[in-house]
C-alpha positions, -999 to +999 in steps of 0.1 A: +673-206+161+669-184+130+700-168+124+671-136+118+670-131+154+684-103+170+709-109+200+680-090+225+654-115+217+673-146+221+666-149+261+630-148+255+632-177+228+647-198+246+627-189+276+599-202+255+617-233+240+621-239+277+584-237+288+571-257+259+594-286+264+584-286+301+546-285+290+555-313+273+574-332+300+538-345+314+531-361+281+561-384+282+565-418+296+564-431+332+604-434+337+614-402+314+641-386+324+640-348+327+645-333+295+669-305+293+674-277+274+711-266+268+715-228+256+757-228+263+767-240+234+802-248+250+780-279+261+764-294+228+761-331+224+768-345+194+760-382+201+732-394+230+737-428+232+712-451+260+724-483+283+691-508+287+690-544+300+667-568+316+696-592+319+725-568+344+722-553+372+719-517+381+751-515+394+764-534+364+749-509+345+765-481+361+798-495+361+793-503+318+785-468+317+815-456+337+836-473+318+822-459+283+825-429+295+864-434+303+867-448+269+853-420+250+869-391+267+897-412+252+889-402+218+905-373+203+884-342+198+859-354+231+854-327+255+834-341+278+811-367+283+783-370+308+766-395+322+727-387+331+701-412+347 
């Protein structure tokens, strides 16, 4: 957002941001995940990273991504790290 707007009109911008990325949910692949969007900026990512494989399992899968996400939290300066899909 434009550091221009005024702390009343925030709600409404991202009440629209909101709308238009939902619009545009229905344009997305078979298989997308929801998309989000995140106005509590004690929540920001700062890296997405994505798991694919047609060699594991799901359950492989899930455990690689558990484990990654021990890992990180690991790092110094990681808040939190969530795991989506």
């Amino acid at each position: 957002l434009k550091s221009s707007v005024q702390a009343k009109d925030l709600e409404q911008y991202w009440d629209n941001l909101r709308r238009k990325v939902g619009d545009a949910q229905a344009s997305l692949p078979p298989g997308t995940g929801t998309s989000i969007v995140n106005d509590d900026f004690g929540d920001v990512f700062g890296l997405l990273m994505t798991l694919q494989s047609e060699d594991y399992t799901l359950k492989q899968m899930e455990d690689f991504a558990d484990l990654m996400q021990r890992e990180i939290q690991l790092v110094e300066g990681v808040k939190k790290v969530s795991i989506a899909g």
